[in-house]
N, C-alpha and C positions, 0 to 999 in steps of 0.2 A: 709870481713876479714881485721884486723890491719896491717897497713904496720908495726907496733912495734911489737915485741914477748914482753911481758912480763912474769915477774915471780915474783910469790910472794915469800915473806920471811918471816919466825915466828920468832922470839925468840928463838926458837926452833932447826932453819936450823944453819949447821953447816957456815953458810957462813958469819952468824949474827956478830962474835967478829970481823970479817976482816970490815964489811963495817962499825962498831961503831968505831974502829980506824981510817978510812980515814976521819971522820966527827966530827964539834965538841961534846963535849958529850952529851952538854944540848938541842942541835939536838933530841938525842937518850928520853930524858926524855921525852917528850912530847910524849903521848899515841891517836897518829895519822896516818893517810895513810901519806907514804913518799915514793916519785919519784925519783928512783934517775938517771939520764941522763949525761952521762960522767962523769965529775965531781961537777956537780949541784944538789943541795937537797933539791927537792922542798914537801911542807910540807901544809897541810890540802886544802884549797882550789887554791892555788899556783897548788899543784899537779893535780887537779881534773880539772883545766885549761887547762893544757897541755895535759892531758889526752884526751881532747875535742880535740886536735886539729885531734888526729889521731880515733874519735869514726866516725862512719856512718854517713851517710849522714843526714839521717832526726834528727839524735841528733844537730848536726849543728846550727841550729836557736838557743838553750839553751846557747852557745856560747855570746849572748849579752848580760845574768846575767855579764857575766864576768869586765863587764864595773863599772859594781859599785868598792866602795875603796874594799880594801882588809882587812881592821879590819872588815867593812860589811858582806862581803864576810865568813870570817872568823867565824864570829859569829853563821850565819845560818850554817856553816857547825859543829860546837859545837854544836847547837843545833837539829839537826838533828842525829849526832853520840848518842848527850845521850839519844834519844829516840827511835832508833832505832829499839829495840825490842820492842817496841807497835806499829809499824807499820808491824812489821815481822810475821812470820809464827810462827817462834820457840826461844827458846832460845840462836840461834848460830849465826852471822852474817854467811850472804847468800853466803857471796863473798869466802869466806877460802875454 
């Protein structure tokens, strides 16, 4: 179990125009997973970092990709986003 509750958000959720006002906007234009932890907004593999810290244990080791730069970083996680559905079951991402 996560010691973090998380909660997603759509475009959709009423909560969406509050949290694009506390951020800059072109934050919001970029069509990525975003983290947001008090007042920090961490965005494609920024987020997916942090997220590590609080995943299980045996995720843990994957934790040392994190060393490489972050344009690196960054890229694999582009390219992994746009191909996502050829690696998936269906036409929906899994996670929503």
């Amino acid at each position: 179990m996560l010691a973090v509750q998380l909660h997603v958000i759509t475009q959709y959720d009423l909560e969406y125009p509050n949290l694009q006002n506390r951020f800059n906007p072109s934050d919001w234009a970029v069509d990525s997973i975003k983290l947001i932890v008090g007042d920090q907004l961490y965005m494609k593999s920024k987020a997916i970092s942090a997220l590590m810290v609080e995943a299980h244990w045996y995720f843990q080791p994957l934790r040392i990709f994190f060393l490489l730069p972050t344009s690196l970083l960054d890229a694999v996680y582009d390219f992994i986003a746009k191909n996502r559905y050829l690696w998936g079951k269906g036409n929906n991402c899994e996670v929503i």
